[in-house]
N, C-alpha and C positions, 0 to 999 in steps of 0.2 A: 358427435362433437358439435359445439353450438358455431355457428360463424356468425361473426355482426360484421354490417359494414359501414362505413360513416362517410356522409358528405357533407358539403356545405351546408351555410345557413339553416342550420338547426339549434333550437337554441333550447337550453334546460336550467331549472333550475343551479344557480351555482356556476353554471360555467357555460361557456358559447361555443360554437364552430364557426369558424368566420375565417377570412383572408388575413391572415397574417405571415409576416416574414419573421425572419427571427435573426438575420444578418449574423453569422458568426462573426465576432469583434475579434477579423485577423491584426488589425493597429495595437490591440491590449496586446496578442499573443507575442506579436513582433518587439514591442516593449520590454515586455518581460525576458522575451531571448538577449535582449542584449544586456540587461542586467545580470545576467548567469555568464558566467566567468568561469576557462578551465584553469585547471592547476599549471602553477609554474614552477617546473621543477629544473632543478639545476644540471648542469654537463656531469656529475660524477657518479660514477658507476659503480657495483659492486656484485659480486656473484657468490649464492650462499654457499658453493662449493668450498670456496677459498676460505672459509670460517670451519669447513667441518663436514657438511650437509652431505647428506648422501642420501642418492635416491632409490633405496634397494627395499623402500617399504619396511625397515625392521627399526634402525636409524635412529633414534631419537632427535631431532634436529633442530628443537627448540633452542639450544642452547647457540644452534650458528644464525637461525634468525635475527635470536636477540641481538647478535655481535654484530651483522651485517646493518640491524639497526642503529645501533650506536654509533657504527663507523659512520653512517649517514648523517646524524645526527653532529657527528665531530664537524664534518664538512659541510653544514648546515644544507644541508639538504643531500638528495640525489635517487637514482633507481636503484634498487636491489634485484636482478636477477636470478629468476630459478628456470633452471635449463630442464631437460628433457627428466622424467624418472619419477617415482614415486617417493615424496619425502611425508616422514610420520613426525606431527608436531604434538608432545604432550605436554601440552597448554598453550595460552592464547600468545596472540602478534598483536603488540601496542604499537600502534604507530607514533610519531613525531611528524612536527611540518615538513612539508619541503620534500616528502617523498612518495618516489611510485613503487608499488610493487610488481614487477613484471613477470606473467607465469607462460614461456614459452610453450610454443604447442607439443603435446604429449608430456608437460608438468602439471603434475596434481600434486595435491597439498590435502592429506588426510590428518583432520584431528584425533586427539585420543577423545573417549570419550568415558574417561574417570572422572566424575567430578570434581577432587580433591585438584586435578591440575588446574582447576581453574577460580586458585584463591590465593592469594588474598580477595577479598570482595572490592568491588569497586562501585561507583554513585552511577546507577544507572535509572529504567524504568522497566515495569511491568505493567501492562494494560493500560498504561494511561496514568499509572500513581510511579512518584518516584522512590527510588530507595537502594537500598544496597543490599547486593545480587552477585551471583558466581558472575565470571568475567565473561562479556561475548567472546566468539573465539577469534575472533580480529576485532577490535574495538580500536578508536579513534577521540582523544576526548579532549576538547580545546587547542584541535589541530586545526591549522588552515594549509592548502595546496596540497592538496595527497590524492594518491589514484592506486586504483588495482586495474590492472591492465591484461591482454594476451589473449590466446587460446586456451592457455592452461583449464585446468579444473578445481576445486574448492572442495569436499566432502566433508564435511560436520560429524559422521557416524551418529546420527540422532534418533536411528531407527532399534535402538536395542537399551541401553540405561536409560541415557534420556526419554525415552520415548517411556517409558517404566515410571516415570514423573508423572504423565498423565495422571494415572489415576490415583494419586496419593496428594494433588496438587491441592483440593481443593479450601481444605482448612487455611492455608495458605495464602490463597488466593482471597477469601475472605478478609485473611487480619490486612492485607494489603490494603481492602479499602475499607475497610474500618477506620483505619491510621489513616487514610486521606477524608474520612467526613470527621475524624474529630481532630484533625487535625496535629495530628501525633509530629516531634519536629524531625525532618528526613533524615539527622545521624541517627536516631533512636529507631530506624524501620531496618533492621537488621536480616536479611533472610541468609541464603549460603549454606553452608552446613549445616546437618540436621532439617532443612528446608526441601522444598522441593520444586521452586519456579524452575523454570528451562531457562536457560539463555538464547539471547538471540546471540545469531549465527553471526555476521558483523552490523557495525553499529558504531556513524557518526556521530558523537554527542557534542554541540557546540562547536560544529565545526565548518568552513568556509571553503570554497574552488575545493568541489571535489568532484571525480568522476572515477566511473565505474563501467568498464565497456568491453564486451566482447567474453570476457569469462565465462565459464561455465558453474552451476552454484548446484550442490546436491547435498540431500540428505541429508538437510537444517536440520537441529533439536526444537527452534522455534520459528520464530519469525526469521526469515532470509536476510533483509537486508533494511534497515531502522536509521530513518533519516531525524533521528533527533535533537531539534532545538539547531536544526543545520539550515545552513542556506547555500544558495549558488551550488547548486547540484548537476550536475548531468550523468546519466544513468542509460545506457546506450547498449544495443547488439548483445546484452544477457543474456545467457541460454538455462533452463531450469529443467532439474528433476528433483524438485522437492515433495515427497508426497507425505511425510508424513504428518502429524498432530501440529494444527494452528499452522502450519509452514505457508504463511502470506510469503508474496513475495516483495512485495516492494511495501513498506509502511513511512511516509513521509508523517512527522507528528512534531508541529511547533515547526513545523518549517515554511524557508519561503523562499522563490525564487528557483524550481525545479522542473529540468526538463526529463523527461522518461518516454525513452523514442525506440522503435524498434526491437523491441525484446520480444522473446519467445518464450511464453510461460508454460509451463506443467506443474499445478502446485496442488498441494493437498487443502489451500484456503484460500485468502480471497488471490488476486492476483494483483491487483493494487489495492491499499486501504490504506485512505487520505484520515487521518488521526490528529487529534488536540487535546489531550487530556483528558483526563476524570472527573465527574462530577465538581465537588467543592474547589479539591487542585486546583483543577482545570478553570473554571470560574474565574478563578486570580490568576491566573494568567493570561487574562483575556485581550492585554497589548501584544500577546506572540502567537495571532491565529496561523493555522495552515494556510497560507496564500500564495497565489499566482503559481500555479504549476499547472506544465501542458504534458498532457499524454497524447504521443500520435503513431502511428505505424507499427502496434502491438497486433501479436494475435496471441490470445486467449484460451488457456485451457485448465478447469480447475475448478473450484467452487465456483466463485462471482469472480466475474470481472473486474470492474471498479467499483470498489465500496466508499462509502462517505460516511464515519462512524465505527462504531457507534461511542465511539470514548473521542468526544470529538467539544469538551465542554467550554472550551477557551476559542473557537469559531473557525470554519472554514469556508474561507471564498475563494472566488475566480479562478476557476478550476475549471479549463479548457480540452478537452475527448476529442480526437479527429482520425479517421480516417485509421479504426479499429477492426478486426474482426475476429471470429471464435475459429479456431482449428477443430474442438471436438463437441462435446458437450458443456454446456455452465450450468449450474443450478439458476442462477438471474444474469443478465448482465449489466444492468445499472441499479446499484444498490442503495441508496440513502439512508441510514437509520439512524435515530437519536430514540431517548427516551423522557419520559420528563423525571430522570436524575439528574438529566444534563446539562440543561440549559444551554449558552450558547446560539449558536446560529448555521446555519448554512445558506451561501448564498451566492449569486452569481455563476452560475453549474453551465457551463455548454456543451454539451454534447452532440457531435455530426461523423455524419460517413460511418455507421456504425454496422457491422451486416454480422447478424447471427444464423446459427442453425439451427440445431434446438436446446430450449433451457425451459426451465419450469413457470421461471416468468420474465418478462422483457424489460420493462421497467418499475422498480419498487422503491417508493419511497415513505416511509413511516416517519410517525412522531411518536411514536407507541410502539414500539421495539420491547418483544417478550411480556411487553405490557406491564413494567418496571415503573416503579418511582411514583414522585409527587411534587408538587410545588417550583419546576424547575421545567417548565414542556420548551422546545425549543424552536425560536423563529427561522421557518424554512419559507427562501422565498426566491422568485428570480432567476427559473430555473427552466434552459431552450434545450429544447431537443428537435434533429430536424437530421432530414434526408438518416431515417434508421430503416433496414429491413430486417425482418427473422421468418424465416420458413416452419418452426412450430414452436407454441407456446402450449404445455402439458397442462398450467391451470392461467393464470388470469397475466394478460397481457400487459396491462397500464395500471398501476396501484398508486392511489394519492390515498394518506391516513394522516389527518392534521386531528387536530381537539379543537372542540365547539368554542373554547377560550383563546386557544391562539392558532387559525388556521392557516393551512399551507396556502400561501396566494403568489397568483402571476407566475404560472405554469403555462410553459406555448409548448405546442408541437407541431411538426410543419414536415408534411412528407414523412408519411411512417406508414410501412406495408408489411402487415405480417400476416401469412398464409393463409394459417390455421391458427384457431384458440381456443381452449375449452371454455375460458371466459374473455368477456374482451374489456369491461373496465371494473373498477373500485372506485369510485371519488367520494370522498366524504370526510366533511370539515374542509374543504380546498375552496376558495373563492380564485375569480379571474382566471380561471384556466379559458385557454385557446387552443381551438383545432382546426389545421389547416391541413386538406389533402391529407386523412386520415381513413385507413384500413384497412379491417381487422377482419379477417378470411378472404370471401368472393368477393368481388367486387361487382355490385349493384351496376346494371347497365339499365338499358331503355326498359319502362314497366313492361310489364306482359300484358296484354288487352281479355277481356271475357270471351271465351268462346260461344 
């Protein structure tokens, strides 16, 4: 296994080792927190027993959700309680403002997973393109003030039909961004029956004060939990067993204003993936980047970590990592990838207090993602990483990949120890990179003299 170790004042082409600080900008994070707002929901209460619900697992009890919903909705807002038991919902829970759903401890909430319950189709997104799609199984769409709240549990069943989607997806998955590079107009992107995109699992669309804390989230069909076109988020104390296909757990996309503190992930993909749209989409929508969200007091288990990408065309900044670290294995733990279909930008990235175990690589960041695209590479720039450790890296420790056209510039890194590496850097196309108190295996002590 190769070990490099790196000190000061070393200087190389492209990029320097030298004294630097990287000051994590706790004034922006503090800023930001108080721009996020929890929901406010009103005194009236309601329990989906008294509609019907029963939790004996067999139940069909969609029909008391809905009712418990609407009663809510009469009384312009309030909670809806689900007490202890197993309730079976065949089809999804549309929220309205003004309310929380509360899942006491020992309530779970299993969906059916027929597809037919979950249509009419509604305006959602897939990858990054929009269009209309089977219904998530809790969806939220130009609500403000709503929460899911408890102990309870959440099940998706997306480990058996849904999961049968995989591999039939892909034609699908094409005309999707076909229709977003020529522009196809979003009532005419039709998918749902006869189709075969997955739904995510829930899914704010347009929507304001939300939070999400303490639940338990299992066995998405897709993505987990889809912060889209949403702001003023808080996303707190989530517990996860998602392992199957794409089951990211947190996708923040066109959002701003997100705090995501303390969860517990186990997921079959990334465990955060900060998103902005697709290609051309995405492009035009470049006044609604992913902005100002902090991730802190996560621990990690799953594919990556935190991803940045790679459907990310309309820009992501200031995106604050603190005081993270891995429970078991990651494939990487800080991800960055775009492609040049994307264009776009990423920038302002902090990442501190980060300590892994082992993963295959510690930090990666591309511009050349699958090695996709043309005419569109993306400016990646402005991006601190400081006080990380990892005790092994399987192949290459620090990856910088910019294009000789537009390179990744003013990369710091400051206090970063990681054990062992099979490799220990990539840079290429990167200008202004900084390295401070940097290394990777042994660490180099006083020379050895000639015998």
């Amino acid at each position: 296994m190769k070990r490099i170790a790196f000190s000061l004042c070393i200087f190389l082409s492209g990029f320097c080792m030298q004294a630097q600080t990287t000051n994590f900008p706790t004034a922006a994070v503090d800023s930001i927190l108080k721009q996020i707002k929890l929901p406010v929901i009103p005194g009236f209460t309601v329990n989906v027993t008294t509609f019907g619900a029963k939790g004996d697992s067999v139940t069909n009890c969609k029909p008391a959700f809905d009712k418990a919903m609407a009663n809510c909705k009469k009384h312009k807002g309030g909670t809806i309680i689900v007490p202890p038991g197993n309730y079976t919902l065949n089809g999804p829970i549309h929220f309205v403002s003004n309310v929380k759903l509360e899942l006491q401890a020992g309530a779970k909430i299993r969906f059916s997973d027929n597809p037919e319950h979950y249509l009419p189709m509604v305006l959602t997104s897939w990858e990054g393109t929009m269009l209309y799609n089977y219904s998530p199984l809790i969806y939220a769409y130009e609500c403000h003030d709503i929460a899911i709240t408890g102990e309870g549990t959440i099940d998706g069943v997306g480990n058996k039909i849904w999961d049968s989607f995989k591999d039939k997806e892909e034609a699908d998955k094409m005309l999707s961004r076909e229709m977003n590079h020529t522009q196809v107009p979003i009532n005419k992107r039709l998918f749902g029956k006869n189709h075969f995109l997955r739904p995510q699992f829930i899914q704010f669309f347009n929507c304001k004060n939300i939070l999400v804390e303490n639940i338990r989230i299992e066995n998405s069909p897709f993505w987990c939990l889809h912060l889209l076109k949403s702001e003023s988020a808080t996303v707190r104390g989530v517990k996860y067993l998602a392992l199957n296909h794409n089951n990211d757990g947190i996708d923040p996309e066109y959002a701003k204003n997100v705090l995501i503190e303390n969860i517990s992930f186990n997921n079959g993909d990334d465990n955060i993936a900060i998103k902005a749209g697709r290609d051309h989409e995405g492009r035009a929508n470049s006044s609604t980047p992913s902005e100002n969200i902090i991730i802190r007091n996560c621990r990690f288990k799953g594919l990556h970590g935190v991803v940045l990408g790679s459907e990310m065309s309309a820009g992501v900044k200031n995106v604050y990592i603190d005081n993270c670290k891995t429970s078991s294995y990651l494939k990487r733990g800080i991800y960055l990838k775009s492609n040049a279909d994307r264009g776009g930008f990423i920038r302002n990235i902090y990442v501190r207090n980060l300590h892994l175990d082992e993963v295959e690589d510690c930090i990666y960041v591309t511009a050349n993602y699958h090695g996709e695209g043309n005419d569109f590479p993306t400016e990646i720039t402005d991006l601190f990483f400081s006080d990380i450790a990892c005790n092994k890296v399987t192949e290459t420790a620090i990856v910088l990949q910019g294009f000789a056209e537009k390179k990744i510039r003013n990369v710091h890194f400051e206090n970063i120890n990681i054990l062992s590496a099979k490799n220990g850097l990539t840079i290429t196309n990167s200008e202004k990179v900084e390295f401070s108190e940097v290394v990777i295996g042994k660490k180099a002590t006083i020379p050895t003299s000639v015998k």
